[in-house]
MARPATOR-399986 format. One record per residue: residue number from 1; x, y, z of N, C-alpha, C in turn; residue in one letter. Coordinates in pm, whole numbers, plus 50000, padded with zeros to 5 digits. Layout:
# MARPATOR-399986
NUM|X|Y|Z|X|Y|Z|X|Y|Z|a
...
END
This chain:
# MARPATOR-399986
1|50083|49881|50000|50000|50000|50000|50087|50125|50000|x
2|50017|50246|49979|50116|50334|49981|50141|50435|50114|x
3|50288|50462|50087|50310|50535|50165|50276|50692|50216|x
4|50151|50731|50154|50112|50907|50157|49967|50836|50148|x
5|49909|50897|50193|49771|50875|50231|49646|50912|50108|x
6|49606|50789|50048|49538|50823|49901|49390|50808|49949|x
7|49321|50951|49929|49139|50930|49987|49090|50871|49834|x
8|49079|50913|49736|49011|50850|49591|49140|50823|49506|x
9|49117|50711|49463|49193|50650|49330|49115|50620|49206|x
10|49183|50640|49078|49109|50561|48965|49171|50542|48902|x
11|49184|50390|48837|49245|50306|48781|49212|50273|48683|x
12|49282|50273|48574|49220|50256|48401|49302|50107|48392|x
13|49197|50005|48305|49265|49884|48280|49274|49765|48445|x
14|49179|49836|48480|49183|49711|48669|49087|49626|48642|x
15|49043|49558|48517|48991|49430|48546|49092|49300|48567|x
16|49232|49360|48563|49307|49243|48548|49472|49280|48556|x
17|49562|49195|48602|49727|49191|48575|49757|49368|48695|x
18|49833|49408|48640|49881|49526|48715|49739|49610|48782|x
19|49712|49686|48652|49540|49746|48750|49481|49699|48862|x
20|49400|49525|48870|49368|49484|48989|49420|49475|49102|x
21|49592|49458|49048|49708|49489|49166|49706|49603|49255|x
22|49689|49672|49170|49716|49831|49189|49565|49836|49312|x
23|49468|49778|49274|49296|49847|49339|49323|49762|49464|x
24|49378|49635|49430|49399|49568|49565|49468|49641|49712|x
25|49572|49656|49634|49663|49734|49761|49645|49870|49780|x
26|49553|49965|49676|49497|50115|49742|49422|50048|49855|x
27|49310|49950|49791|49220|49943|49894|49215|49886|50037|x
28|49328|49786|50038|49411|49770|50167|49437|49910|50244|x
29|49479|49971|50136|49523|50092|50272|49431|50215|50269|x
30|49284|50142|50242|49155|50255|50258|49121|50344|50189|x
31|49179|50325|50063|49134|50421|50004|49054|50410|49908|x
32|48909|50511|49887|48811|50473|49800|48848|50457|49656|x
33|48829|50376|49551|48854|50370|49443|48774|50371|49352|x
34|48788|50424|49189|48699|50412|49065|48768|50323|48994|x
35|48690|50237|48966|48794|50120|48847|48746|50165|48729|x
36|48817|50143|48646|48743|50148|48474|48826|50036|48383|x
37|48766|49965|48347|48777|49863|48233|48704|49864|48101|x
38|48673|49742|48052|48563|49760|47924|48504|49649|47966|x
39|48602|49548|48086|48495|49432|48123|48419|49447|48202|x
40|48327|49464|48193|48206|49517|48333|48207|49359|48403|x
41|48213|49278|48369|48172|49124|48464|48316|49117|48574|x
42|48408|49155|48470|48569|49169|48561|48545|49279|48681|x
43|48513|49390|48617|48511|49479|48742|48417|49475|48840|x
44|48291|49423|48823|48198|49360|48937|48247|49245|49030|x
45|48334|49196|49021|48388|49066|49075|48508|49138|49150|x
46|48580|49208|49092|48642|49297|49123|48609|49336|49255|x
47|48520|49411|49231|48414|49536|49331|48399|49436|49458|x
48|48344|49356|49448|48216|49306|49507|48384|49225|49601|x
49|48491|49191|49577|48612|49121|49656|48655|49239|49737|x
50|48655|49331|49642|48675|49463|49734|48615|49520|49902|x
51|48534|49552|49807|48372|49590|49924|48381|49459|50044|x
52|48359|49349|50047|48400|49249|50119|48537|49246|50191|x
53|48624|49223|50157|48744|49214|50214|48807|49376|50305|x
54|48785|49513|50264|48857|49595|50292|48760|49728|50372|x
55|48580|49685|50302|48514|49798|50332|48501|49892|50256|x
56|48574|49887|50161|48612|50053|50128|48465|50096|49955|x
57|48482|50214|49918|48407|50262|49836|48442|50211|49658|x
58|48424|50150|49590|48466|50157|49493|48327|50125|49349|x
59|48355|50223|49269|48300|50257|49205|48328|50217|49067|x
60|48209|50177|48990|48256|50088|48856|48211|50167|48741|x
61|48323|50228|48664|48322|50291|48506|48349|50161|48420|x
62|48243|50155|48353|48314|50056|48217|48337|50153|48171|x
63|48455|50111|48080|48470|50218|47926|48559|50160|47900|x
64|48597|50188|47685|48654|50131|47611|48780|50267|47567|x
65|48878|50306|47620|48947|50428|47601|48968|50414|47451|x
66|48940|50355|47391|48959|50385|47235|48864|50430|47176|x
67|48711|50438|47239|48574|50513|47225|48547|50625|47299|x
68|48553|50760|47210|48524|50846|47168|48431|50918|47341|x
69|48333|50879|47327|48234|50854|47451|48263|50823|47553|x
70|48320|50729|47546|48339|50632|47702|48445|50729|47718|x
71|48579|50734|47669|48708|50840|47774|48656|50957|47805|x
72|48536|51070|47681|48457|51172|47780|48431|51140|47908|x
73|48379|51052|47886|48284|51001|48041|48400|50980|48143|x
74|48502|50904|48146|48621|50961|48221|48677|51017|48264|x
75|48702|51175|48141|48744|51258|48196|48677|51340|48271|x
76|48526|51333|48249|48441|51386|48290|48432|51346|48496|x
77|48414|51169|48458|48413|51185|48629|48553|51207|48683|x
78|48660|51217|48630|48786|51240|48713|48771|51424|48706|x
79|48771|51511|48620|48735|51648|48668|48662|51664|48819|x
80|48549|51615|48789|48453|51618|48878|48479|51567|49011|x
81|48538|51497|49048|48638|51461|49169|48701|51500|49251|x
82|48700|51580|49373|48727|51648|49462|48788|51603|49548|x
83|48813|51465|49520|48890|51386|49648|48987|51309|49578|x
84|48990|51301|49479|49113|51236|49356|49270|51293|49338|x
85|49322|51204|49463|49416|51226|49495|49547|51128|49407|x
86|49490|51056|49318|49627|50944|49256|49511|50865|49116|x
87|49544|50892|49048|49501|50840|48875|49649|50760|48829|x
88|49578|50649|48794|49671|50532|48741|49652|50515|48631|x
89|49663|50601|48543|49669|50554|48381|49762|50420|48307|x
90|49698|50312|48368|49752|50156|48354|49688|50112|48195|x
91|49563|50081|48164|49507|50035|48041|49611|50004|47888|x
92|49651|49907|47830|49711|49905|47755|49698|49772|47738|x
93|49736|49736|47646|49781|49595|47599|49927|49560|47469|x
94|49941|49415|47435|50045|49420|47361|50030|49344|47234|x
95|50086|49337|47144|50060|49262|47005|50165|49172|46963|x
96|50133|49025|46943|50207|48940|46871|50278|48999|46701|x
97|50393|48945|46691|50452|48955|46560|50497|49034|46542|x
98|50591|49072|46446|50625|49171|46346|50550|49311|46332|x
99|50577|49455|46349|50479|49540|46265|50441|49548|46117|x
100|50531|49506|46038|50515|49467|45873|50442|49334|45879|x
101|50354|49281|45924|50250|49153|45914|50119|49149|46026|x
102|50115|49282|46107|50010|49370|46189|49931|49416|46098|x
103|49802|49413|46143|49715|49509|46097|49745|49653|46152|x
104|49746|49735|46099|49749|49938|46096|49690|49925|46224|x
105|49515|49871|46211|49440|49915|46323|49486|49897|46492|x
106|49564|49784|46471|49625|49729|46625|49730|49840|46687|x
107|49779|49880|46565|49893|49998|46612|49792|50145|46656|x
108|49697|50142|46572|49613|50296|46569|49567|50288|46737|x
109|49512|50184|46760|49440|50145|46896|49571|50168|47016|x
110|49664|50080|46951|49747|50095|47103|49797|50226|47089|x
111|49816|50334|46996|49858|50412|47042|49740|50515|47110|x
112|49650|50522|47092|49521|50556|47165|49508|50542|47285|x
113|49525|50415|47333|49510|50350|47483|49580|50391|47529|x
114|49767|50385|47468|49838|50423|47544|49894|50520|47559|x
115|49886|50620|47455|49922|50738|47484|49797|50869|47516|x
116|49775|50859|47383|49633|50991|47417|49551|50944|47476|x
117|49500|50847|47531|49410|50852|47645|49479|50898|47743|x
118|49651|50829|47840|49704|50906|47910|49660|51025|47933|x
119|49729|51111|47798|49734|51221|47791|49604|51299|47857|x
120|49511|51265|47804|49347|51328|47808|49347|51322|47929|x
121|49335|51212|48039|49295|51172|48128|49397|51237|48280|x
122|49520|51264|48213|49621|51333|48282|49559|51479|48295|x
123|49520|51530|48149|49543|51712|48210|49373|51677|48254|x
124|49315|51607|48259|49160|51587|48345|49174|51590|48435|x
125|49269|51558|48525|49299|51544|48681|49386|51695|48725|x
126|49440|51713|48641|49534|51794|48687|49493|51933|48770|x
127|49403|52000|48683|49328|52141|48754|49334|52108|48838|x
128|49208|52008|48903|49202|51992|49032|49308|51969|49152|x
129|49383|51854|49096|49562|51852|49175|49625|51969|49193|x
130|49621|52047|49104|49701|52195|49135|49615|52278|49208|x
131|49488|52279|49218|49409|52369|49284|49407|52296|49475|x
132|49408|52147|49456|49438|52142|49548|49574|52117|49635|x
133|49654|52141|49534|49821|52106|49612|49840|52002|49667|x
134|49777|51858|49553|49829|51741|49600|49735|51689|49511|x
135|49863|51577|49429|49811|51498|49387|49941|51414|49288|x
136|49892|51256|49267|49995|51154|49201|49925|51159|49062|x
137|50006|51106|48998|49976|51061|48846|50091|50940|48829|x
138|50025|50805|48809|50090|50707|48800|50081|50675|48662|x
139|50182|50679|48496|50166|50634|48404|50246|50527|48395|x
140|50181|50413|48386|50223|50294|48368|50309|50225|48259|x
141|50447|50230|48230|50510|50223|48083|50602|50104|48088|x
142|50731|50086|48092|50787|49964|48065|50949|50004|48061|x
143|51041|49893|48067|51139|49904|48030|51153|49908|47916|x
144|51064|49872|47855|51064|49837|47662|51091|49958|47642|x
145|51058|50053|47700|51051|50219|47698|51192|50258|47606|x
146|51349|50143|47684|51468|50195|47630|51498|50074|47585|x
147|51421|49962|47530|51483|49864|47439|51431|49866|47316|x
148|51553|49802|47218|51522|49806|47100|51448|49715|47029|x
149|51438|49622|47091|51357|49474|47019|51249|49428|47093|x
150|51173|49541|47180|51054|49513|47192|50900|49584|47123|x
151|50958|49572|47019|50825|49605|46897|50816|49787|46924|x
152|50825|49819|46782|50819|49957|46741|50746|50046|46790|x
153|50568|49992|46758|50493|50084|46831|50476|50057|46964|x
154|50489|49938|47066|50501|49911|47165|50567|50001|47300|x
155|50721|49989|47224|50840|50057|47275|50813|50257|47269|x
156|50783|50233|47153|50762|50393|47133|50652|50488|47214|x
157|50531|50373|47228|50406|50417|47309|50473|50423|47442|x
158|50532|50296|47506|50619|50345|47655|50687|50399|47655|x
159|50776|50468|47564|50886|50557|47584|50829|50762|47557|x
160|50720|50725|47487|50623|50876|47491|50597|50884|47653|x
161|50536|50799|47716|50475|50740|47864|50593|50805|47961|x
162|50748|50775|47952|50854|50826|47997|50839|50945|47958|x
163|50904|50992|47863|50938|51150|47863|50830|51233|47863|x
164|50695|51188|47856|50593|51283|47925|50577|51298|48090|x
165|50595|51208|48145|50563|51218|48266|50681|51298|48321|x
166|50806|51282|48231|50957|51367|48291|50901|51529|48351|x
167|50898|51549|48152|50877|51660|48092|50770|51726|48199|x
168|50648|51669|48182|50553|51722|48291|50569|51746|48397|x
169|50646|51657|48469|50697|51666|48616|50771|51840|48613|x
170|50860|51863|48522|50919|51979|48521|50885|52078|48540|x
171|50712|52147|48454|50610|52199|48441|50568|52221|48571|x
172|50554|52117|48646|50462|52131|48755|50531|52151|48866|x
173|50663|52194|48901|50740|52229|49008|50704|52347|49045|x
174|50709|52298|49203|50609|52349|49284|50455|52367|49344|x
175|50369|52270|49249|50265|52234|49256|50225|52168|49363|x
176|50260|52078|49459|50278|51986|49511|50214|51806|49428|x
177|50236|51849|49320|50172|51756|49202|50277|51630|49139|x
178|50245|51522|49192|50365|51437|49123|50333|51316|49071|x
179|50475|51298|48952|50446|51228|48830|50501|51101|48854|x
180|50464|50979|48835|50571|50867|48810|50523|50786|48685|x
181|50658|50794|48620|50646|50692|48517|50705|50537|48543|x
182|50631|50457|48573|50625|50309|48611|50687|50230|48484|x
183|50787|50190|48509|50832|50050|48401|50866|49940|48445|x
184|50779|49886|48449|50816|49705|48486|50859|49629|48372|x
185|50970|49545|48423|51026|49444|48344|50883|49327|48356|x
186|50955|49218|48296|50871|49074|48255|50803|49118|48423|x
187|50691|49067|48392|50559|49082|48558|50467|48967|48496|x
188|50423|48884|48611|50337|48751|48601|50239|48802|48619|x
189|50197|48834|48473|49981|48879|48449|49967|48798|48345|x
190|49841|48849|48322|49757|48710|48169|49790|48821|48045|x
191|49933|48953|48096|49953|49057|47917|50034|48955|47826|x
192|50126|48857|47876|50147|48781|47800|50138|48659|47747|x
193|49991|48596|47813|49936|48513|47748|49804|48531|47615|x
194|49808|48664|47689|49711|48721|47584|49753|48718|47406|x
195|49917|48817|47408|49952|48796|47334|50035|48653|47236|x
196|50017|48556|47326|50061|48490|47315|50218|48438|47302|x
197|50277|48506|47349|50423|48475|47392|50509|48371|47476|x
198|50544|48337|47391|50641|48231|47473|50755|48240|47596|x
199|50673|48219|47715|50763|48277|47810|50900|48233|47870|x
200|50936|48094|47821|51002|48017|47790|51146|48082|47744|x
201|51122|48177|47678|51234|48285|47621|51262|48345|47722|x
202|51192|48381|47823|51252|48463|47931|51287|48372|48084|x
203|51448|48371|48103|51473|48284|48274|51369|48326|48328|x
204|51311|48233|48422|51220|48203|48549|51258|48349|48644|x
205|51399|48358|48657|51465|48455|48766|51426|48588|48700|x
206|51365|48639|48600|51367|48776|48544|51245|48811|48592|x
207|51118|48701|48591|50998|48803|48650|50929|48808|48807|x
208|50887|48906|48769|50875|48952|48953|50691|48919|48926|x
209|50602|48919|49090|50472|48917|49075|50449|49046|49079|x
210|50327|49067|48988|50235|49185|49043|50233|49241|49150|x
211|50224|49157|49250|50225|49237|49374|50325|49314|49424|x
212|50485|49225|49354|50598|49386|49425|50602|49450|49316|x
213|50579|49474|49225|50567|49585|49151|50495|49675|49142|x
214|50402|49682|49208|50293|49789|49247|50281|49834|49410|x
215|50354|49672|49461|50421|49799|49603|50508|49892|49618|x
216|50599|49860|49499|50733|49929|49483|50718|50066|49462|x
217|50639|50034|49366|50526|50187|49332|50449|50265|49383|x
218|50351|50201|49445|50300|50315|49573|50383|50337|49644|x
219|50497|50264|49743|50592|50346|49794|50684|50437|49781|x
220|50720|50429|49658|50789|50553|49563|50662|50679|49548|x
221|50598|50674|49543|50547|50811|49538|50602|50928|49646|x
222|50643|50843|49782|50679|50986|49852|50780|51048|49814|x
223|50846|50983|49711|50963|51012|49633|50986|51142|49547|x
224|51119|51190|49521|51076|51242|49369|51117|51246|49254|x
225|51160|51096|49293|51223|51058|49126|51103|51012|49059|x
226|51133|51087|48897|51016|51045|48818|51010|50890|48773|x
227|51168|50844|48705|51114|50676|48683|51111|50614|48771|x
228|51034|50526|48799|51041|50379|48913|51058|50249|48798|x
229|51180|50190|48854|51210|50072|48759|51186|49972|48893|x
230|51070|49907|48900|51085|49811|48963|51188|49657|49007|x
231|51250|49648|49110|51374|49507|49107|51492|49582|49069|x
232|51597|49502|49126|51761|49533|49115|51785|49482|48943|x
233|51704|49419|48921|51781|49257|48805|51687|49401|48667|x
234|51594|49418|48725|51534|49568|48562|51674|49685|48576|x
235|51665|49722|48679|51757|49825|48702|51903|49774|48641|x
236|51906|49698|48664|52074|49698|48581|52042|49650|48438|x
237|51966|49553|48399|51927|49562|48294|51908|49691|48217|x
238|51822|49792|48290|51813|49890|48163|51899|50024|48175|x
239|52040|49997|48285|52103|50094|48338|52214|50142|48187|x
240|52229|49984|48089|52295|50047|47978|52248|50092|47866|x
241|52086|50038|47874|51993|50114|47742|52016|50223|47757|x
242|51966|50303|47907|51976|50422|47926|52131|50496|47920|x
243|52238|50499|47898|52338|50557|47906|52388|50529|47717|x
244|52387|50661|47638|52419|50690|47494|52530|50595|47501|x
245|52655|50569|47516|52718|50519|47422|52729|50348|47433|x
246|52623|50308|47550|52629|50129|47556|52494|50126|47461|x
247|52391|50228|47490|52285|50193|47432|52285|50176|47258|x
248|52408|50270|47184|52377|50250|47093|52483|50118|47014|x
249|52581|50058|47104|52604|49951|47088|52480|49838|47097|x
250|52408|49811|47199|52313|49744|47271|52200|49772|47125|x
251|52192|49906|47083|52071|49881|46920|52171|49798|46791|x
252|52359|49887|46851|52360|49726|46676|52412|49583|46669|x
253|52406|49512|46833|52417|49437|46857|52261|49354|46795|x
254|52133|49462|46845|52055|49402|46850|51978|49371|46673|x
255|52011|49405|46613|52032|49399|46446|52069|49290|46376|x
256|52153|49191|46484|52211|49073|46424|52097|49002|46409|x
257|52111|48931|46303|52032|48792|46292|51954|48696|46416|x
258|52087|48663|46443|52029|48581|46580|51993|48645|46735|x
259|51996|48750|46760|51917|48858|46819|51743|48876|46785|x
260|51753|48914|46664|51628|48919|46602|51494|48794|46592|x
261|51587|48650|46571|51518|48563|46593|51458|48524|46728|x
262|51548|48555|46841|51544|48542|46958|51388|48658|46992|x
263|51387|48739|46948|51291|48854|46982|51178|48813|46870|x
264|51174|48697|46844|51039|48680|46761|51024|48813|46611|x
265|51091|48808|46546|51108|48971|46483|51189|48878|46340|x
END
């Protein structure tokens, strides 16, 4: 749970994997929550474990952030929110294969979900955070953020996810308003069975559960570093993406043949 005291949360993408993580442990530590999914049967089951186990208030938005309507309606009840102290812009998903053998539309969508909905749903909260001199913004992104062989629009959508939340953080000094951009390495949810990935490619020792990765995270908020790389074993992992002259060895290493096969690519 976290360490600063959260009265309303809302969570985009909590019918499942990180999101439900995330509603679990606000609501452990009392704080009322809005879920929003597109699965309404997920988030009632959701709710209803909630309400049971912790007491607490939580409130069910379906919506499809790639419809037009439904993210109004979002931004609409997060404006409206007077006690919305931490927005988790989590919702996203990932795509099997190649981008040259993707359909357009899979790319059009994820960048929707994952960026401009962010976006929308970020300066929706924000008035209010600055008017009241407190408030989190959790954007949920990835290490893929600084690797090269985890799919084009993928990588690119988490790495917008990074340097917005930087950038913004900058903006807002002095606000008492703060940003974290979340990147978890490999994490045991159903994002990569969905896509169907062979996990087999990745040692047993690389992934962490849901659950410390979203403790790691609410406890970093009292923080004020903007990335949170969840685990020692991500952190050194992406300590040479991030530094120019390993990283751009680390892109033409990753160019070889047998690199490429390894990354399904």
């Amino acid at each position: 749970m976290s360490i600063v005291p959260i009265r309303t949360a809302l969570v985009t993408g909590a019918s499942a994997g990180l999101g439900a993580e995330f509603a679990r442990q606000l609501a452990a530590g009392g704080s009322a929550l809005v879920i929003v999914a597109r699965r309404k049967e997920r988030l009632d089951a959701l709710a209803a474990e909630l309400r049971k186990r912790h007491g607490v208030s939580v409130e069910l938005l379906p919506a499809d952030l790639e419809k037009e309507d439904d993210l109004r309606r979002v931004e609409g009840r997060i404006a409206a929110d007077e006690t919305l102290d931490l927005l988790v812009n989590n919702a996203g998903f990932g795509s099997p294969g190649p981008f040259s053998r993707t359909e357009i539309g899979t790319y059009l969508s994820m960048i929707q979900v994952h960026t401009a909905a962010s976006v929308r749903l970020t300066r929706a909260a924000l008035d209010g955070m600055v008017l009241r001199r407190r408030g989190w913004i959790i954007n949920v992104a990835s290490i893929a953020a600084f690797s090269p062989l985890s799919g084009p629009v993928y990588s690119a959508t988490k790495a917008f996810l990074v340097s917005f939340s930087e950038n913004l953080q900058y903006e807002l000094a002095g606000t008492e308003v703060r940003l974290q951009a979340l990147c978890p390495g490999m994490t045991h949810t159903e994002f990569h069975d969905v896509i169907a990935m062979d996990k087999s490619r990745v040692p047993g020792f690389m992934w962490m559960p849901a659950r410390d990765v979203v403790r790691i995270s609410l406890r970093a908020l009292g923080r004020k570093r903007v990335i949170c790389i969840p685990g020692w074993k991500n952190r050194l992992i992406t300590a040479p993406m991030r530094c120019a002259p390993t990283a751009a060895l680390l892109r033409s290493v990753a160019g070889l043949p047998y690199f490429r096969r390894k990354a399904g690519l």
